[in-house]
N, C-alpha and C positions, 0 to 999 in steps of 0.2 A: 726819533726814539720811539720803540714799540712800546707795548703795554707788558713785555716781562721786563724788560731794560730798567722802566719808572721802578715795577715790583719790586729787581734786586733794589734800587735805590733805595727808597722807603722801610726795604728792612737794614740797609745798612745805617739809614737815619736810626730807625730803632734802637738798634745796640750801641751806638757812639750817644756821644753828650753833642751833639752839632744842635742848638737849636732850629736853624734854617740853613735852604740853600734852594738856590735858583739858575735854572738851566735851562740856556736860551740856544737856539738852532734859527735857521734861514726861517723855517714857518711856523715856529712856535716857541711858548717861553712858559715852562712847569716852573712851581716853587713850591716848597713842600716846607712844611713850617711844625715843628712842633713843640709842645708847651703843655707842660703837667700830663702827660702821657697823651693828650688829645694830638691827634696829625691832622690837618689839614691839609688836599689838596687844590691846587688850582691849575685848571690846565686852559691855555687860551691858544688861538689860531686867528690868523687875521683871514679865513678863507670865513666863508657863511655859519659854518659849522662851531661851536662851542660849546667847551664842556668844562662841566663844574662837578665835584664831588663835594658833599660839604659835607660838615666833618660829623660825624654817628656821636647823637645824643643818647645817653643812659635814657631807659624807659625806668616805666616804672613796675614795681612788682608785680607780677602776676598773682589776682585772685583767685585760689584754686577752688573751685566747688567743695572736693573731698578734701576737708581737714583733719590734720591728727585729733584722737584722742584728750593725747595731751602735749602742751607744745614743749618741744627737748629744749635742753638749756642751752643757750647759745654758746656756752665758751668751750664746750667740745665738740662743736659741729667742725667738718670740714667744708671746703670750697673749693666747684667747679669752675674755671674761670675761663674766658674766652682768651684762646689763642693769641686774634688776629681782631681787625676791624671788617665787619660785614652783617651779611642778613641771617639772624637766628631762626631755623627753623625746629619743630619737634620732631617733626617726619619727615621720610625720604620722598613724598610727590601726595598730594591731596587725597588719592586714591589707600593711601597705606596709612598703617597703627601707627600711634605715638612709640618713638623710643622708648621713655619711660616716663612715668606718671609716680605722683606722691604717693607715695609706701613704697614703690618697688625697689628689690635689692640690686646693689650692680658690683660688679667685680671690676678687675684692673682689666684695662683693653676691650669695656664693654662700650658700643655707639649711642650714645648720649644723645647728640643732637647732630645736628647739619650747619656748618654757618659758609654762607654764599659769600665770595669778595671776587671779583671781577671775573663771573660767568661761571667759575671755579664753584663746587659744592664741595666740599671739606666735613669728611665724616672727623666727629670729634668724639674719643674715647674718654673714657673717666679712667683717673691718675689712683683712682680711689676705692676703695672698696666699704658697700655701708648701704644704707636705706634711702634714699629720696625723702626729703621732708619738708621742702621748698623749691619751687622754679620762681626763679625771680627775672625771669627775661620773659616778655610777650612773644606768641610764635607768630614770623613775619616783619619782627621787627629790629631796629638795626643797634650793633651792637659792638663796644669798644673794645680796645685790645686791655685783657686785664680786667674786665668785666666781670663781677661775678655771675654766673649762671644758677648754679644748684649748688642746694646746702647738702651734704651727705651727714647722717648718724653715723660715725662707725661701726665696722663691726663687736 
């Protein structure tokens, strides 16, 4: 079983209610387990080589330097949320700007962030249109499916 094979699997875990399943082959035996939206994988091989994913913990909020003014009320903010489970990044490579930073406006189908899942970098657009008023994911760090990202103002 290759590494797209497991992928379709695990999204098809996603959309069904299966809590677990385990899938065993001549040299190895994957189970993928999930439980209140967290997946876990585990992937084992009786050759020298093994491999563990474990399963993407929520960070904590990002403190941003530059704060609002004054802070919008929460029950008409919208939310950016993560796809998929992987690594959140702000920028496209060390060398280049941040997508977007607290104040900035973003439209529908603007590139938000980057989130990495297995070697894949995944531009992620905002559903939304509004002001940045909060990044609540550290950049670099790893991040659940369904996760909030960024709070938007509307417009």
């Amino acid at each position: 079983m290759d590494f797209k094979q497991i992928q379709e699997l695990i999204k098809i875990i996603n959309k069904s209610n299966i809590g677990e399943i385990s899938v065993e082959d001549k040299d190895f035996k994957i189970t993928i387990r999930q439980k209140e939206e967290h997946i876990t994988q585990v992937v084992s091989s009786p050759s020298s080589q093994q491999f563990f994913a474990p399963p993407a913990t929520a960070t904590e909020p990002a403190h941003d330097k530059a704060k609002p003014a004054a802070e919008p009320k929460a029950d008409n903010l919208l939310t950016i949320k993560s796809p998929m489970i992987g690594t959140f990044y702000r920028r496209a490579s060390p060398d280049k700007p941040l997508f977007v930073e607290v104040g900035d406006e973003v439209t529908v189908g603007k590139v938000v962030c980057i989130i990495e899942a297995m070697k894949l970098f995944n531009e992620i657009e905002s559903e939304v249109s509004g002001k940045i008023v909060k990044i609540l994911a550290d950049d670099a760090s790893p991040v659940e499916y369904d996760q909030p990202l960024f709070l938007v103002e509307p417009n």
